[in-house]
GUBATI-378662 format. One line per 2 residues: number of its first residue (from 0); for each residue y, z, x of N, C-alpha, C. Coordinates in Angstrom, 3 decimals, decimal comma. Atoms other than C-alpha are relative to their C-alpha. Layout:
# residues N
NUM = Y/Z/X/Y/Z/X/Y/Z/X; ...
***
This chain:
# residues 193
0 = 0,973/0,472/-0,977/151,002/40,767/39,575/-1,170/0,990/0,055; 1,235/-0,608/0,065/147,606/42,003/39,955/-1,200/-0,770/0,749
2 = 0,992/0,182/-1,019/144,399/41,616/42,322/-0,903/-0,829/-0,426; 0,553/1,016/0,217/142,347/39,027/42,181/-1,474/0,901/-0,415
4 = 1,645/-0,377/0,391/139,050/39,770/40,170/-0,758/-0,840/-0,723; 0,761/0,933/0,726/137,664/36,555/38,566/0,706/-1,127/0,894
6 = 0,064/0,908/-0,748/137,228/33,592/41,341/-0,547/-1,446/-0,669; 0,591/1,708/0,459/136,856/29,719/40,367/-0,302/-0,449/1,199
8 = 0,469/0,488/-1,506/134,811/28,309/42,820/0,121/-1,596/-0,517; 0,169/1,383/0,013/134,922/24,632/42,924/-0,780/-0,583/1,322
10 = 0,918/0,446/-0,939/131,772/22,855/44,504/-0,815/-0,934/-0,293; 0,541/0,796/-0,222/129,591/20,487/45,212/-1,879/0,224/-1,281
12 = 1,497/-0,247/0,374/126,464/19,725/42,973/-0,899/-0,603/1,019; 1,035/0,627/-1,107/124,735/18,325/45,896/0,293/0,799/0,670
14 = 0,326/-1,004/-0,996/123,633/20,137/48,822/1,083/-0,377/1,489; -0,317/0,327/-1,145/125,184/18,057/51,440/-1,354/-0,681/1,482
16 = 1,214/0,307/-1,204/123,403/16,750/54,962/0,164/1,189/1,005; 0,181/-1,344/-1,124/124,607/19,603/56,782/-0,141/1,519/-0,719
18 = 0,179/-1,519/0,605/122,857/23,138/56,006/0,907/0,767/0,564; -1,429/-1,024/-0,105/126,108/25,000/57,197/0,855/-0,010/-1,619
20 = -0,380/0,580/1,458/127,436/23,707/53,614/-1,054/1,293/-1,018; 0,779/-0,474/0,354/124,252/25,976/52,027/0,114/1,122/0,352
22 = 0,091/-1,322/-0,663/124,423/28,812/54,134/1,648/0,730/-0,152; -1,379/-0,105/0,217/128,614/28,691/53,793/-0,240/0,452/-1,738
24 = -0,137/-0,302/1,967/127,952/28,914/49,582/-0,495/1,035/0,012; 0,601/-1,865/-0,350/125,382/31,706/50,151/0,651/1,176/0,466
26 = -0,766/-0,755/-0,319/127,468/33,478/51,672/1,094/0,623/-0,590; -0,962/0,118/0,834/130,270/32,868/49,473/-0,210/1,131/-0,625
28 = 0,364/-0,781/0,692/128,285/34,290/46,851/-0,124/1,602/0,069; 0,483/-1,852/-0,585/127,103/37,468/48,503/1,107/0,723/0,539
30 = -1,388/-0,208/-0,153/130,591/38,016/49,512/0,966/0,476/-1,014; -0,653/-0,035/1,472/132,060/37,723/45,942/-0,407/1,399/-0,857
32 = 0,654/-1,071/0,496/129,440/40,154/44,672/0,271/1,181/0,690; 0,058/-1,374/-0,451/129,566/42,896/47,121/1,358/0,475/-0,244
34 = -1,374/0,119/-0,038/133,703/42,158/46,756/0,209/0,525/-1,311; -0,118/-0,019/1,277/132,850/42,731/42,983/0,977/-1,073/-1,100
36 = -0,835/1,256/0,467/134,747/39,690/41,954/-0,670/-0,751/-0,160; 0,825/1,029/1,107/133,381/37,630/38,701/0,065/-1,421/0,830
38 = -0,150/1,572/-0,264/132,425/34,129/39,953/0,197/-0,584/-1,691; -0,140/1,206/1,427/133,882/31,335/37,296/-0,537/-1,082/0,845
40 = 0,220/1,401/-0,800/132,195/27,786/38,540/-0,868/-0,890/-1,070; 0,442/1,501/0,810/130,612/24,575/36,910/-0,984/0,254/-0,530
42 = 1,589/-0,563/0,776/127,173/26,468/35,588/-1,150/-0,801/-0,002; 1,312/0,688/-0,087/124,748/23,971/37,365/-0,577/1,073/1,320
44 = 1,230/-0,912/-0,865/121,605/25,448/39,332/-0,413/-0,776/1,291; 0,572/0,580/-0,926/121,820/22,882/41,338/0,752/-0,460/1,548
46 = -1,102/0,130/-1,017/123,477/22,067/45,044/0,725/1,287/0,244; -0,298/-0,561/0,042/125,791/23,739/45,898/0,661/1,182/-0,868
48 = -0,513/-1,067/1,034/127,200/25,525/42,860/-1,435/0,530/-0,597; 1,371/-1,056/0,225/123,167/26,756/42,471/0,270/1,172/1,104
50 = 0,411/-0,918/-0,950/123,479/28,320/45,731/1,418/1,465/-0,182; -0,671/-1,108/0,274/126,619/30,423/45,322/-0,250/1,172/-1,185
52 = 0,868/-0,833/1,678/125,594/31,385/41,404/-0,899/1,303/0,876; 1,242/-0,861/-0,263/122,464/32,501/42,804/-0,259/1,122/1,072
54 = -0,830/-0,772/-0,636/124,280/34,243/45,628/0,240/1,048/-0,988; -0,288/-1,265/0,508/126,014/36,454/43,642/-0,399/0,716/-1,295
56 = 1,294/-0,778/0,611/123,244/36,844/40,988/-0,873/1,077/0,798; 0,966/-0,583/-1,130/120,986/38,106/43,661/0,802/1,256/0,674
58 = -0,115/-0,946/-0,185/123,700/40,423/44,467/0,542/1,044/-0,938; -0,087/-0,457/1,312/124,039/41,806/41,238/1,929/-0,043/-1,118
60 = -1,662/0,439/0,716/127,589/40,414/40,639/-0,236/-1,022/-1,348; 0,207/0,546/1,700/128,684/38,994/37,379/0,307/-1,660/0,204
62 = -0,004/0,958/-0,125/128,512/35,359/37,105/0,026/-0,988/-1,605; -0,415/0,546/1,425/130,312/32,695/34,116/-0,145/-1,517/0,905
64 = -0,064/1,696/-0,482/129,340/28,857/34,474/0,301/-0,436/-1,384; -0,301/0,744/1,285/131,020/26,760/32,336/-0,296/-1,448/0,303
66 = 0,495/1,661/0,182/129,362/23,269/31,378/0,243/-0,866/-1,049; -0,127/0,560/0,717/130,131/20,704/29,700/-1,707/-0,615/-1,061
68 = 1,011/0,202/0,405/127,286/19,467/27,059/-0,880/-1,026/0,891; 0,752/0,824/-1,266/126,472/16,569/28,734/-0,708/0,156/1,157
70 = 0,490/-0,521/-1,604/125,526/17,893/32,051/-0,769/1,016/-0,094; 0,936/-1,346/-0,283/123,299/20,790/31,110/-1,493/-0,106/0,391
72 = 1,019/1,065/-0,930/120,496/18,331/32,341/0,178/-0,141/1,095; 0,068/0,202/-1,288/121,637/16,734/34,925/0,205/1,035/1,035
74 = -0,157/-1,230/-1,371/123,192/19,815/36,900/-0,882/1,344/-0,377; 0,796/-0,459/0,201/120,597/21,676/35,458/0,693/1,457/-0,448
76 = -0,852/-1,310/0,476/122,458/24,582/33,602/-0,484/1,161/0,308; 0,774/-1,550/-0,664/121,903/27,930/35,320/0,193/0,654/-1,271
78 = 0,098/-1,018/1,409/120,241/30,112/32,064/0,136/1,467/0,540; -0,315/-1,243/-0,700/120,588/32,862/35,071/1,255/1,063/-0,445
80 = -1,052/-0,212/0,195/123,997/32,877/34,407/0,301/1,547/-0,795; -0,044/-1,016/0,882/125,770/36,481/33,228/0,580/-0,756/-1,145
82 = -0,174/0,751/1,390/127,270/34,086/30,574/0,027/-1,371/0,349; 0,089/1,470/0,097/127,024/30,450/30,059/1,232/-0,532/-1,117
84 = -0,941/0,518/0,813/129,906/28,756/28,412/-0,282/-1,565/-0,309; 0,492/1,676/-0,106/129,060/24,843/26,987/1,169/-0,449/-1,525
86 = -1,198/0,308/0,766/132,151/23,019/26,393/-0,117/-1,474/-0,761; -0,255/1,402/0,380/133,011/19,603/25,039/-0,173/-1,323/0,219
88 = -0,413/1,001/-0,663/134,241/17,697/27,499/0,283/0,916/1,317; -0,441/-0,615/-0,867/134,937/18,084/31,140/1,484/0,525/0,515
90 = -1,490/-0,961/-0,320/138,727/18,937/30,509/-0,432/0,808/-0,460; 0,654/-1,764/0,689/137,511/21,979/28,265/-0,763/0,777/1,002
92 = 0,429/-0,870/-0,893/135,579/23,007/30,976/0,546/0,245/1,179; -1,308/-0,135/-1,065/138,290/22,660/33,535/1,040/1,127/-0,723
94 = -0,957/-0,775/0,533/140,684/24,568/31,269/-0,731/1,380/-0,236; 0,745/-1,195/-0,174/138,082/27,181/30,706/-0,010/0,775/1,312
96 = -0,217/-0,970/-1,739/137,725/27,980/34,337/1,108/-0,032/-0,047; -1,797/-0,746/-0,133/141,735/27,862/34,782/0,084/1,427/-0,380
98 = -0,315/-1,302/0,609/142,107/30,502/32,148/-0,732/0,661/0,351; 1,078/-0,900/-0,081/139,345/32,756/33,183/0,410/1,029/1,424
100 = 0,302/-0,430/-1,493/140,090/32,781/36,816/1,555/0,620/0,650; -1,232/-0,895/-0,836/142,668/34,812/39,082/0,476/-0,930/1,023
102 = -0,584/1,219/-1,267/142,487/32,183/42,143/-1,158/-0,711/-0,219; 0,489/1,283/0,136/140,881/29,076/42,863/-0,705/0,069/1,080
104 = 0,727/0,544/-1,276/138,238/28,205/46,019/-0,492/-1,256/-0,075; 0,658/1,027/0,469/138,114/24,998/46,768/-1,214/-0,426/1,059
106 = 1,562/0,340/-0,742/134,622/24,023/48,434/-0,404/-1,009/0,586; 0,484/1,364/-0,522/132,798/21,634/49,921/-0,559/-0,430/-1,178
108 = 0,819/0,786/1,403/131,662/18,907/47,110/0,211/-1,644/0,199; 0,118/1,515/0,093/131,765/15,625/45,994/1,285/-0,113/-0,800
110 = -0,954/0,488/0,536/134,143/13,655/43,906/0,321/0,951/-1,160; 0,119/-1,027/0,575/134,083/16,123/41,414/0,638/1,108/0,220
112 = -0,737/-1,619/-0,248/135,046/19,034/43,184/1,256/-0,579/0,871; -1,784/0,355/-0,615/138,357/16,793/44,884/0,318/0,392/-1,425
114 = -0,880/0,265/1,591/139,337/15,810/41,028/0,619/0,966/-0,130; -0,738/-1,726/0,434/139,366/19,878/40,404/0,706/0,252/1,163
116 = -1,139/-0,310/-1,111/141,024/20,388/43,697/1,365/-0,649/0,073; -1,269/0,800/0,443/143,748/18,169/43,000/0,661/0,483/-0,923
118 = -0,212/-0,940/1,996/144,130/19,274/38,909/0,763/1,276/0,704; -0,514/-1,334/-0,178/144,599/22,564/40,288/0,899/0,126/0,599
120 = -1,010/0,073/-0,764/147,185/21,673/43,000/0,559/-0,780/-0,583; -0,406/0,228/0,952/148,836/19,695/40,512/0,337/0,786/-0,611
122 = -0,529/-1,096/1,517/149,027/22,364/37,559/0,586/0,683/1,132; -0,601/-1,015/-1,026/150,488/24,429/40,571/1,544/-0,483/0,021
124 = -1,108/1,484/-0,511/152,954/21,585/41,525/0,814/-0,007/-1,361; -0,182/0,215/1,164/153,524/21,281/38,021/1,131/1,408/-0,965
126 = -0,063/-1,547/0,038/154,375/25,476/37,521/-0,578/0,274/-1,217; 1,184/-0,343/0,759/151,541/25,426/35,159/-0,866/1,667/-0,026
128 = 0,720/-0,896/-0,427/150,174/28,354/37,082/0,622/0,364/1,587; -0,404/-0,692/-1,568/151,145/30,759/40,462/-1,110/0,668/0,206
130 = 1,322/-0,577/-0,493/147,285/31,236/41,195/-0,537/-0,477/1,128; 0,642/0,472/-1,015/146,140/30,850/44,548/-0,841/-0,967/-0,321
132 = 1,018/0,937/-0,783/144,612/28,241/45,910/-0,398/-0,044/1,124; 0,455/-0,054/-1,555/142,229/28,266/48,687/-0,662/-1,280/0,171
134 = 1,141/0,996/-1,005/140,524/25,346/50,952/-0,926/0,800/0,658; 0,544/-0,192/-1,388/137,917/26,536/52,762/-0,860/-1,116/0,762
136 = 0,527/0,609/-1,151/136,946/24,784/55,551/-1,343/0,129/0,361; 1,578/0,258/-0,282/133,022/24,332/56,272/-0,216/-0,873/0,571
138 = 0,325/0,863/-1,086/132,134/22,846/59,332/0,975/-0,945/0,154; -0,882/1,318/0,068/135,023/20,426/59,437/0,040/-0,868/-1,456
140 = -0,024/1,080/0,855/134,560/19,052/56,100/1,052/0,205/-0,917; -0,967/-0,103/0,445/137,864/20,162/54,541/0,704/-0,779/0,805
142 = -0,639/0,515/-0,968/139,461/17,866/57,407/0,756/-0,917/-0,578; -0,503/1,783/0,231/139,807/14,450/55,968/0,787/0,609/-1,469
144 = -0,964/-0,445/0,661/141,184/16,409/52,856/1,127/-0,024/0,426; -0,816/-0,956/-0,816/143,551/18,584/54,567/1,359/-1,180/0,416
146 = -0,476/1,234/-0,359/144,382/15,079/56,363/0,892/-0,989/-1,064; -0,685/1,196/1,079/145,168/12,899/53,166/1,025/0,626/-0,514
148 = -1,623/-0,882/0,385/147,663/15,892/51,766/0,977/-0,189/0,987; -1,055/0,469/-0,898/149,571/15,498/55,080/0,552/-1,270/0,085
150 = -0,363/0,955/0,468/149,516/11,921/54,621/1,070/-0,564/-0,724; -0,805/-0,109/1,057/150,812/12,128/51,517/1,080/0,607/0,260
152 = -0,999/-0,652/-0,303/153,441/14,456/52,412/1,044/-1,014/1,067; -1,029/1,053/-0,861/154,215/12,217/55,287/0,643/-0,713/-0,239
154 = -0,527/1,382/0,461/154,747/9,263/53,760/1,057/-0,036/-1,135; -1,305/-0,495/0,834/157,450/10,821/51,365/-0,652/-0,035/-1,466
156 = 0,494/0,315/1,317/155,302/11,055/48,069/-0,391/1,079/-0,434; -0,351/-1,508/0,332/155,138/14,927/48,115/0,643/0,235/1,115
158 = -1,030/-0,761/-0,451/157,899/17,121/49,308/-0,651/0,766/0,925; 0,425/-1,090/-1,033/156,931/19,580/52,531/-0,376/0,757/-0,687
160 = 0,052/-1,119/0,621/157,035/22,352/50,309/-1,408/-0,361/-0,926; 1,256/-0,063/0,499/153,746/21,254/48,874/-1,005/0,437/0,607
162 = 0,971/-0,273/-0,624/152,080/22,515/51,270/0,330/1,647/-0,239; -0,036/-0,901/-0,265/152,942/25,965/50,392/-0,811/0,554/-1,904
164 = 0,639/0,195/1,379/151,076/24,911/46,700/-1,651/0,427/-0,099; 1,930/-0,621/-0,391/147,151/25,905/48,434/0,424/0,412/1,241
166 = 0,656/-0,691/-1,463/145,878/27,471/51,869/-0,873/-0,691/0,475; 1,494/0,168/-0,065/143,622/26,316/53,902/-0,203/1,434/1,036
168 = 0,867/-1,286/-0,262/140,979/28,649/55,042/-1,030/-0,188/0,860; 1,200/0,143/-0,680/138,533/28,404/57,835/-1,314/1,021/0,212
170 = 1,206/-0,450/0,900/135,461/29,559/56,697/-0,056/0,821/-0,866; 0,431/-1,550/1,019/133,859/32,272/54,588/0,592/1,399/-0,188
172 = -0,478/-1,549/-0,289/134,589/35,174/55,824/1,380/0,179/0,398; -1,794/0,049/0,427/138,630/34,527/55,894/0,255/0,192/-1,355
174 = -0,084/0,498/1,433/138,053/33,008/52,537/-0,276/1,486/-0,750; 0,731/-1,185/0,582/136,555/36,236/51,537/1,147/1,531/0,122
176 = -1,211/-0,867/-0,435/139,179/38,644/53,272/1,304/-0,324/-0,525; -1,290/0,067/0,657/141,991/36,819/51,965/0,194/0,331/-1,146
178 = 0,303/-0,461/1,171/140,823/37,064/48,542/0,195/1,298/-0,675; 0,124/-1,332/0,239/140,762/40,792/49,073/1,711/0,367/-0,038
180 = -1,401/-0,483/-0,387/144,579/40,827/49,753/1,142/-0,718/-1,072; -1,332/0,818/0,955/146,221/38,306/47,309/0,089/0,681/-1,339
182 = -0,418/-0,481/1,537/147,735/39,235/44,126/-0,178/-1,542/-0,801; 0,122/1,876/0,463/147,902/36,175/41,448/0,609/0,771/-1,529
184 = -1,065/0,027/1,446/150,220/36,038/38,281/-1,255/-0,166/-0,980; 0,521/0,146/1,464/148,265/36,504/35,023/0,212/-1,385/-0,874
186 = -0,279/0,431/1,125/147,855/33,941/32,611/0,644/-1,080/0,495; -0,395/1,010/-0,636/150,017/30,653/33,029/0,134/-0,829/-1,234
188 = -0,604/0,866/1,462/151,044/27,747/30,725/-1,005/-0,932/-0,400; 1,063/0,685/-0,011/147,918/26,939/29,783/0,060/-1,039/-1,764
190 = 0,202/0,699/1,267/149,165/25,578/26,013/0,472/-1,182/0,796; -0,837/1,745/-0,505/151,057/22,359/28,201/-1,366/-0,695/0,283
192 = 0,939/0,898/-0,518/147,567/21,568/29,469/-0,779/-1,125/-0,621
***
């Protein structure tokens, strides 16, 4: 076991309607950096995975976006980036961040950033990997998540004990402190993926 020093953020390429969402990523970022812990995340410039990037660019932390080809348009590929990775497909760039990263944050986003929040609690579920997972919570919008896993759990279609597969996290600055305290297993069974 060993300390978490390369973070997968999972987030939103849109901004959202509420600037707590903006100011929550910013933060993120500037958090990560001063924490000295590599951001891994999706390598667009735009929404929210611009604002964290550019977060912990700005605070001179190291920063890896991995993109798939396709998308280096639309999410506008941060050339900021301390490296840029441009994969295939968007499993290659899912499996890229896996392997890269120590733990997981999952963010506020769109459909996109559930899919990877799922995947990842899955490969967990799966014993793919014993790498944290975090929720954080931003303004309430981890809720209706949070909500559908209990659901699910309720309704007998995951076991209780899945809930001990992520965290949730209410806000930043938990998200940020916890980070500082977890350990996370190396490496993982990343040939099954």
């Amino acid at each position: 076991m060993s300390h978490v020093h390369s973070v997968a953020v999972f987030c939103g390429s849109h901004s959202g309607h509420d600037p707590a969402h903006v100011a929550a990523a910013t933060a993120l970022g500037t958090g990560l950096a001063e924490a000295g812990m590599r951001l891994i995340y999706g390598g667009g410039s735009v929404g929210l995975m611009g604002a964290v990037a550019n977060a912990v660019i700005a605070g001179g932390g190291s920063v890896v976006g991995v993109i798939p080809e396709f998308l280096m348009r639309r999410e506008v590929a941060n050339e900021a980036a301390t490296q840029l990775i441009v994969t295939d497909s968007m499993h290659s760039r899912k499996r890229r961040m896996f392997e890269m990263a120590d733990a997981f944050v999952c963010f506020s986003g769109g459909l996109g950033t559930l899919d990877e929040t799922f995947e990842i609690i899955t490969w967990r579920q799966l014993r793919l990997h014993d790498k944290p997972v975090l929720i954080t919570d931003v303004a309430g919008g981890a809720q209706p998540l949070v909500a559908l896993l209990e659901a699910v759990i309720g309704q007998g279609f995951a076991r209780p004990d899945a809930r001990h597969l992520y965290e949730v996290v209410e806000g930043v600055p938990a998200t940020l402190a916890r980070l500082q305290v977890l350990a996370t297993a190396r490496g993982g069974a990343s040939a099954r993926l």
